[in-house]
N, C-alpha and C positions, 0 to 999 in steps of 0.2 A: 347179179341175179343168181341165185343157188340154183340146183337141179333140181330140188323139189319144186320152188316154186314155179320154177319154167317148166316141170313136167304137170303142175296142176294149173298150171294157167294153159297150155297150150291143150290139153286134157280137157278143162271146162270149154273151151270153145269146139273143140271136137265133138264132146255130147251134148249141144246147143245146133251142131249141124245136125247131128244122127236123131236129135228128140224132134227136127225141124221134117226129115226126111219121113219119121214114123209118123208124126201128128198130122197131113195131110190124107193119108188113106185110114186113121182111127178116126179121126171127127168128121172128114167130109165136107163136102158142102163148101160154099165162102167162106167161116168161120175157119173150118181145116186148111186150106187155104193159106187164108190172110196168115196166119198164125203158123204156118210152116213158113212160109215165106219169109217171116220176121223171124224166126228162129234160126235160119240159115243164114239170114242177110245178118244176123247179131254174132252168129259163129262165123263168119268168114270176115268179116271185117276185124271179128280179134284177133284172127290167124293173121292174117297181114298186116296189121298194127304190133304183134307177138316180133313176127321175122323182123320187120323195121328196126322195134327195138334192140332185139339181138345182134342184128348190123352196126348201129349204133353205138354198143356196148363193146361190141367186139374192137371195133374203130378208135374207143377212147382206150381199151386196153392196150394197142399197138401204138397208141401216141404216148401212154403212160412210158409203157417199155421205151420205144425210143429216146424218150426226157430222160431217162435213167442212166441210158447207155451214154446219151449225150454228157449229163452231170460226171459221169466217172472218167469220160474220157477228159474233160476239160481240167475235175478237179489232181489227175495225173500230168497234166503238162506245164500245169502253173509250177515255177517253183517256190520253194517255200521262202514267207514273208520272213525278214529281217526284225527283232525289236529296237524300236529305238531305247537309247537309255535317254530317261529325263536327265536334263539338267538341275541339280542339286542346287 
């Protein structure tokens, strides 16, 4: 995941809390309400679906690395194959 996109995905959920937080006392009423309420509950659930994935991502990048470190350390301790010669 780039830093843009992680700064505009973690960004859209943020102003999904804050349009959630203002639309309650602009509308009013039930409707201001219900409709803040979904607004918040839709930005907080991406924020914590957001971290997850970055956990996730972060996790496969330290297993990638280790595969890595693991492949070089192995393909140093082999030593090198022999050719056979065909028989002519």
């Amino acid at each position: 995941m780039t830093s843009r996109t992680r700064l505009l995905s973690f960004g859209g959920a943020a102003v999904l809390i804050v349009l959630g937080v203002i639309a309650d006392p602009m509308l009013g009423g039930i409707t201001g309400e219900a409709i803040a309420i979904a607004l918040v509950s839709v930005g907080a659930i991406a924020v914590v679906s957001l971290v997850f994935l970055e956990v996730g991502l972060s996790e496969d990048r330290e297993r990638a690395r280790e595969r890595a470190v693991r492949t070089v350390r192995t393909v140093r301790r082999r030593p090198p194959r022999r050719r056979r010669r065909r028989p002519d």
